[in-house]
N, C-alpha and C positions, 0 to 999 in steps of 0.2 A: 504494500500500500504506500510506504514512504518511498519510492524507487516511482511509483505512477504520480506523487504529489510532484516530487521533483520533479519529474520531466513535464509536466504541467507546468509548474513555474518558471522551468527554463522557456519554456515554449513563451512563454506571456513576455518576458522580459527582452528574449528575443525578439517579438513582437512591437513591442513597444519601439524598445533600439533602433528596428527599423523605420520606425514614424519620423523618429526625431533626426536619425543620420542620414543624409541626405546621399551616400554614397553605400547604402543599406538597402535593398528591397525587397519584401516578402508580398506574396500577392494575399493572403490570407491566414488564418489564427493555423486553420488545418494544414498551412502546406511551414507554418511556423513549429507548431506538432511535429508535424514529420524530419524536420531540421532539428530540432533537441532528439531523436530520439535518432539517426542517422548520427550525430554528434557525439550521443551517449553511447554508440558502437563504436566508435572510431578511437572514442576515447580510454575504451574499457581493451580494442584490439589493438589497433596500431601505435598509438600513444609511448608505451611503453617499450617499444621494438625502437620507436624512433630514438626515445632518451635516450637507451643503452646505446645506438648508434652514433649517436654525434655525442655521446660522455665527455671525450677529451675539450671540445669545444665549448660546453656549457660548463666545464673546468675553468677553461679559460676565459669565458666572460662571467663571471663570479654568479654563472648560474642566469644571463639574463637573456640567453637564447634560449630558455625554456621559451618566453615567450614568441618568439619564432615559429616553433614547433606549435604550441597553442594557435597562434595564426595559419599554421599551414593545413593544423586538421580544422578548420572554420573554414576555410577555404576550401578544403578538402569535401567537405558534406553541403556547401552551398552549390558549387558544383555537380554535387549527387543529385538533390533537390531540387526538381524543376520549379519556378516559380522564386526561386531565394537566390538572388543575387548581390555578388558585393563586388562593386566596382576596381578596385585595387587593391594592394599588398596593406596600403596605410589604412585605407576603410577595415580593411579586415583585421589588421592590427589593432585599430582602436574598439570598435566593434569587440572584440576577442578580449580586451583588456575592462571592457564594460562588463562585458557578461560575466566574466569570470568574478569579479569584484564587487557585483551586486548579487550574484546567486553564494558568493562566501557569507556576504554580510549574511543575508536572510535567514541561512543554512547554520551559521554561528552557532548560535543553543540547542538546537539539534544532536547537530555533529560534538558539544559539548557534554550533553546530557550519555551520549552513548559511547564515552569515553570512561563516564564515570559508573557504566554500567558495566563495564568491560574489568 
């Protein structure tokens, strides 16, 4: 049930994001659904193949091409998505550093609460 809340509230925020970002476009709530949940694949498969690959490199920018990688799978699943487009590297950049930063905050006491259940 919290795995469908999530991806619900990525969907909306992504949603949003695109109203406001002008280099953002989603045609709808549903084709914004299918981009948080294209995303939460990507994230859960490729993500992690990607880190270990470029390691040395995210060594050497004290860890700030993670966000690279976070852009490329945003990019990666708007691509997949018909209807979700982001016009460039920097859209998708900023884009990528919205989402991530406003689904942390939301998710905060959550992710808090099941730390301290653990």
């Amino acid at each position: 049930m919290k795995s469908i809340l999530r991806l619900l509230v990525t969907a909306a925020i992504a949603f949003m994001l695109a109203q406001i970002l002008p280099g953002v476009h989603v045609d709808d709530y549903g084709t914004a659904l299918l981009f948080a949940f294209v995303l939460s694949l990507l994230n859960v498969f490729l993500k992690p193949f990607l880190i270990i690959l470029t390691l040395p490199l995210t060594l050497l920018t004290f860890g700030l091409f993670l966000f690279v990688i976070n852009t490329i799978i945003v990019l990666l699943a708007g691509e997949w998505v018909k209807g979700f487009d982001i016009d460039s590297f920097g859209w998708g950049l900023l884009f990528s550093l919205l989402l991530t930063f406003i689904t942390s905050f939301l998710f905060r006491e959550e992710d808090r609460q099941r730390k301290e259940q653990s």
